[in-house]
C-alpha positions in Angstrom: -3.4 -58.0 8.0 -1.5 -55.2 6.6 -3.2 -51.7 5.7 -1.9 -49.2 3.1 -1.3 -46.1 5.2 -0.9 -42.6 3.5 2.2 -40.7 5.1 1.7 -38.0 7.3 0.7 -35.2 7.3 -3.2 -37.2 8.2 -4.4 -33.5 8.7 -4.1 -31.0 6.4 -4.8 -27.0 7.0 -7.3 -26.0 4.6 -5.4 -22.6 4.0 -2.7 -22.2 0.8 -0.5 -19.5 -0.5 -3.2 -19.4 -3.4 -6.6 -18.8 -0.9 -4.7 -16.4 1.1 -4.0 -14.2 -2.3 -6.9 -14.6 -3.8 -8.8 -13.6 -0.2 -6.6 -10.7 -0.4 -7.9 -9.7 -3.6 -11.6 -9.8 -2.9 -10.6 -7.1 0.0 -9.3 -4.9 -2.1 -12.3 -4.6 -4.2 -14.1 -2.0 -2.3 -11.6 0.3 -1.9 -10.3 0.0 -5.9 -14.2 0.5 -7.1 -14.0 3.4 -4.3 -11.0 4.7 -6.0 -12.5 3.9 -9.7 -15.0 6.5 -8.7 -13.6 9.5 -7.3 -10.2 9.4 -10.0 -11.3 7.8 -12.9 -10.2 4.9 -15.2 -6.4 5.9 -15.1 -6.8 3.3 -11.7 -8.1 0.3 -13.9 -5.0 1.1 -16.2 -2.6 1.0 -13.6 -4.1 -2.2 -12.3 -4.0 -3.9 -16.0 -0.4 -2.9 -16.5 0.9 -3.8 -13.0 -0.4 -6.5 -13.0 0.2 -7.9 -16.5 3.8 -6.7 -15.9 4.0 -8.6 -12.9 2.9 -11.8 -13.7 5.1 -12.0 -16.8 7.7 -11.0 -15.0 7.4 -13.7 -12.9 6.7 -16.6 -15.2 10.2 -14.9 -16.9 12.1 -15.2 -13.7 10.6 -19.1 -12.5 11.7 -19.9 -16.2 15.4 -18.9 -15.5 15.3 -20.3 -11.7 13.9 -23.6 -13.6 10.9 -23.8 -11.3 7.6 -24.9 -12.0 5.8 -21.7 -14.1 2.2 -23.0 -14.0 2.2 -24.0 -9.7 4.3 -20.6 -8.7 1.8 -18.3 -11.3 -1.6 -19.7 -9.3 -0.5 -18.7 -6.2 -1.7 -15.1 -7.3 1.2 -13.5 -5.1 2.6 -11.8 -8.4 -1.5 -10.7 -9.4 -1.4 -9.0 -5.5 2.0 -7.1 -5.8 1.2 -5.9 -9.1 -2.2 -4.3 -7.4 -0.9 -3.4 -4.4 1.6 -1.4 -6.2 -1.2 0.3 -8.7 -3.6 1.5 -5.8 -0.3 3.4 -5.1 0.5 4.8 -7.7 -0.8 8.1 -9.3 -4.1 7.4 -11.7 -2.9 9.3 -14.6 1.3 7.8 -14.6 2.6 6.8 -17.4 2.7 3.1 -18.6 6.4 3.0 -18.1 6.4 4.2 -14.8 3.7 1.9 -13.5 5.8 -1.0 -15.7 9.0 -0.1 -14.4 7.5 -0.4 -10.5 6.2 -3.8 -11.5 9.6 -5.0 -13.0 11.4 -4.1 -10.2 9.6 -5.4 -7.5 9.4 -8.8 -8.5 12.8 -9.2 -10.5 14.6 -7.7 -7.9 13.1 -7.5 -4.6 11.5 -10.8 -5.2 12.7 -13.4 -6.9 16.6 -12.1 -6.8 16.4 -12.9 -2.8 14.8 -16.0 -3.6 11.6 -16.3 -4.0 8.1 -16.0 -2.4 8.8 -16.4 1.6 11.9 -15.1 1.6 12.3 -11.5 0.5 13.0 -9.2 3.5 11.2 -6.2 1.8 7.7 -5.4 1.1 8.0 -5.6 -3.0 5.1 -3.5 -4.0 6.3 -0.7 -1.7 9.9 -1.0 -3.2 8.9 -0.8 -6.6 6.9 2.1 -5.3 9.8 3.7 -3.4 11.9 3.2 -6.6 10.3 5.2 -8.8 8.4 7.5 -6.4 12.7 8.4 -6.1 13.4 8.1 -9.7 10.6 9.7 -11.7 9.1 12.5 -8.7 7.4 14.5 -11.8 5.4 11.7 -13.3 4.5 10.6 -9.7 2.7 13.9 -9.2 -0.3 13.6 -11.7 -2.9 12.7 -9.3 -6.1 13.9 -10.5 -8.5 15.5 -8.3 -11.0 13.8 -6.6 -14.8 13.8 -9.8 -16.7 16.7 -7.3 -13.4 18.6 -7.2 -12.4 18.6 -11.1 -13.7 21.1 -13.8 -13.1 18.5 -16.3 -13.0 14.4 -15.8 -10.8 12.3 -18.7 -13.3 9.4 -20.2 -12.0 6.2 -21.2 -10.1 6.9 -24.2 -8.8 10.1 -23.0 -7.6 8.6 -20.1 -5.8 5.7 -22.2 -4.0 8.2 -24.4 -3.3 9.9 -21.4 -1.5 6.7 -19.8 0.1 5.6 -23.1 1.2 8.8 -25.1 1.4 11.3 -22.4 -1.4 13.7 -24.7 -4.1 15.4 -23.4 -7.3 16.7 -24.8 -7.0 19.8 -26.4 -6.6 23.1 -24.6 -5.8 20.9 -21.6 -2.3 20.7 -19.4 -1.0 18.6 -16.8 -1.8 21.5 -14.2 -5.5 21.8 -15.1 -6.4 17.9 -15.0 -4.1 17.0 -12.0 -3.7 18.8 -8.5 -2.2 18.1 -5.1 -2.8 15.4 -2.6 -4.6 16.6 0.7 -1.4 15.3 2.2 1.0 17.2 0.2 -1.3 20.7 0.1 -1.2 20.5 4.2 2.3 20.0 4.0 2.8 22.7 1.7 0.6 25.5 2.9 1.9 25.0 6.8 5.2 25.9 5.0 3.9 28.8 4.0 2.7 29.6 7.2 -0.9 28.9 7.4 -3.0 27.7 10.3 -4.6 24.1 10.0 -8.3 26.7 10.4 -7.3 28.0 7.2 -6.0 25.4 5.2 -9.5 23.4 6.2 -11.2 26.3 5.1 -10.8 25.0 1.3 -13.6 22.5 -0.8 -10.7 20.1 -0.8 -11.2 19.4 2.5 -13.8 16.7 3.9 -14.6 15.3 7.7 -11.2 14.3 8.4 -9.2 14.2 5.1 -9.2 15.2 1.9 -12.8 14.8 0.1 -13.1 11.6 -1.7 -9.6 10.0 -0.3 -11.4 9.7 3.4 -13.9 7.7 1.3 -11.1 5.4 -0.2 -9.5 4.4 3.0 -13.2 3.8 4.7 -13.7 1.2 1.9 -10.0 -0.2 3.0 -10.9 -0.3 6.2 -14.2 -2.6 5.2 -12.1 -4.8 2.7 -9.3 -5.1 5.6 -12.1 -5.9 8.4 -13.1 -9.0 5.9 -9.5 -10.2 6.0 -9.6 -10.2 10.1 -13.5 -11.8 10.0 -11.8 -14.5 7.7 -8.7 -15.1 9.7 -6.2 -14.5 6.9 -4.6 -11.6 9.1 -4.6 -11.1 12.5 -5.4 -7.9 14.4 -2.1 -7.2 15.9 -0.5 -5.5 12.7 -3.3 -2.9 11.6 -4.9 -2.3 15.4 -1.2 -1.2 16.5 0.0 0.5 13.5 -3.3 2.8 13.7 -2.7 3.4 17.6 0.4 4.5 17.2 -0.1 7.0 14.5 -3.4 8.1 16.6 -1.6 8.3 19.5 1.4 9.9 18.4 -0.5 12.6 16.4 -3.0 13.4 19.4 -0.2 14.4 21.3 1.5 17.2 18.5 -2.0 17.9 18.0 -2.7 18.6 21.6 0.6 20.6 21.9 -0.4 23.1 19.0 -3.5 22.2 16.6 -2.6 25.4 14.9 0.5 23.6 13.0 -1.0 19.6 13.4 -4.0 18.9 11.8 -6.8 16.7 13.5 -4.8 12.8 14.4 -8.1 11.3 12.2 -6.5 13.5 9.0 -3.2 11.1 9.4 -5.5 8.1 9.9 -7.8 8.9 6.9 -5.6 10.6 4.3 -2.8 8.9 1.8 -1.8 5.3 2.4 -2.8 4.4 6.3 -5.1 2.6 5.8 -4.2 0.5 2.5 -0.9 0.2 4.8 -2.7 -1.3 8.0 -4.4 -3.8 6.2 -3.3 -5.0 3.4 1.1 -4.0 3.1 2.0 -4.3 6.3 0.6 -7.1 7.0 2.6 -9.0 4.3 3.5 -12.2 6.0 7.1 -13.0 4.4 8.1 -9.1 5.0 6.7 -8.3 8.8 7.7 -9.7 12.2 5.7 -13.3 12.8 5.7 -13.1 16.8 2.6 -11.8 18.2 4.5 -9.4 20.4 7.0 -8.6 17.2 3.8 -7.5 15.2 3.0 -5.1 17.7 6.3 -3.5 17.9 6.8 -3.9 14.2 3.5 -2.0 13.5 3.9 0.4 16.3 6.9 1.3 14.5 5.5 2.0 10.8 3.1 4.0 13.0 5.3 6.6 14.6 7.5 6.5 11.3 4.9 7.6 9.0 3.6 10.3 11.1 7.7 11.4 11.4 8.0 11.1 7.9 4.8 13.1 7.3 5.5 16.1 9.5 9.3 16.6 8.9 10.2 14.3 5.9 10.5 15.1 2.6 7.9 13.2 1.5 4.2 14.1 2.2 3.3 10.7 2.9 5.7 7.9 4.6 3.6 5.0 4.3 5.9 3.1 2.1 9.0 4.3 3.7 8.4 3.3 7.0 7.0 0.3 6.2 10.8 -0.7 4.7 12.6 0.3 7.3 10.7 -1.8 9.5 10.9 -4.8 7.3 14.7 -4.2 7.8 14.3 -4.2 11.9 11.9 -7.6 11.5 14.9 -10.1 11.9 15.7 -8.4 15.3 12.6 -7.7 16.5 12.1 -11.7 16.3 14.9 -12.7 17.5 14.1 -11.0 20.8 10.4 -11.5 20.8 10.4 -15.4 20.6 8.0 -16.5 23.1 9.3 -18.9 25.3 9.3 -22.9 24.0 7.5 -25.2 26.7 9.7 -27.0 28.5 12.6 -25.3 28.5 13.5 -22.1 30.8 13.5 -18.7 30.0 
């Protein structure tokens, strides 16, 4: 008697491209409320715009690759670039700006390398790169944190703001936007102040700035869920924290007069976001357990580089590209061993 017999696979993993996205987007949640809060509704607009940007960008581009718009579009990978690249950018940027990121990473850094699963570079933190290179003005209007500000922008303001570059009345750029705790250490140790000193200012909580060592707490929480739920492992964001702990203990234990405390690096500008939730990026990082721990280590000790004698304040995004660019070599020699054959 013959039997009709579906072919193989006769068990299929329960995980897609589309569940893994989507998980990824829950995670982000706390920290975008968290940043809702302490900056305002310029991070909503980003969101809105990146992400619109991005997804039509990528039902443009799977029209002229002739590939199936409806089945790419729900795996959400466009909706999480688009975000990613928002929580990055400055609350208050211009539409343009935050539209120009968007186009960029998925035109170019996506879909002209082929496609989801096979760009060698992070897209969100290219299109950030881009125009953090391009347009450094516009990427400066980061308003202070609500307890820090004399005056906050409401909804409409903060829409005009985005769209028309306007402010309220009697208002300018340098009285609604300030410096990020990054980039004010960085620029008062230039000038010759001691960490004691530069601390000694209301912008300055626990460890990092006030507000911003809220943000990457609530990253941290939304980036624990993605371990509990297996969608990342631990290798990534455990040894790309070490390594900018550890690296920053030592400078700090060399002179903490010129080296602020290692928990500033850990809880200040991208880290965190970065651990969890961009360097992780499955298509981008190294996919050997002992390759994700060199290829993390490596963001780790880049950023804090970057941070203390590059010429940006934070290197987040930087060093997480120039890793992605060391990922094919760091697999190659990191391929464990296949059983039965010798080493």
């Amino acid at each position: 008697m013959q039997f009709n017999t579906d072919t193989s696979p006769h068990i299929r993993e329960s995980n897609s491209v589309g569940r893994v996205m989507r998980q990824v987007v829950y995670a982000l949640i706390p920290g975008t409320l968290a940043m809702l809060w302490y900056f305002g509704w310029g991070v909503m607009l980003n969101i809105i715009i990146a992400v619109t940007i991005a997804v039509l960008a990528e039902a443009l581009m799977l029209s002229l690759r002739k590939k199936p718009v409806t089945f790419y579009l729900s795996d959400y990978s466009a909706v999480v670039t688009g975000w990613l690249l928002a929580l990055a950018l400055p609350p208050l940027a211009p539409w343009w700006l935050t539209a120009v990121g968007a186009m960029f990473a998925i035109i170019v850094v996506k879909h002209l390398y082929g496609g989801i699963g096979y760009n060698p570079f992070n897209p969100a933190m290219a299109g950030y790169v881009m125009v953090l290179i391009s347009f450094p003005e516009q990427m400066t209007h980061w308003p202070p944190p609500y307890m820090l500000a004399d005056s906050h922008l409401n909804v409409w303001q903060s829409i005009v703001a985005t769209f028309s570059g306007s402010l309220p009345a009697g208002s300018g750029w340098d009285a609604v936007t300030m410096a990020t705790p990054l980039d004010s250490m960085r620029t008062q140790l230039g000038l010759n102040f001691t960490i004691e000193e530069i601390r000694s200012s209301p912008l300055w909580g626990d460890f990092g700035g006030r507000g911003w060592e809220w943000i990457a707490n609530w990253y941290m929480l939304g980036g624990l869920w993605l371990l509990y739920k297996r969608i990342i492992s631990w290798h990534i964001p455990v040894a790309m924290l070490a390594s900018l702990l550890a690296i920053s203990t030592v400078f700090y234990v060399g002179d903490p007069d010129i080296h602020p405390l290692p928990l500033f690096h850990l809880f200040s500008g991208g880290a965190m976001l970065g651990a969890f939730f961009i360097a992780t990026d499955p298509v981008s990082s190294s996919t050997t357990p002992k390759g994700r721990l060199i290829y993390a280590s490596g963001i780790g000790v880049l950023t804090f580089v970057i941070r203390s004698w590059g010429g940006y304040p934070d290197g987040v995004a930087f060093a997480v590209l120039i890793m992605n660019m060391a990922v094919p070599l760091i697999d190659n020699y990191t391929r464990p061993r296949v059983f039965g054959h010798g080493i």
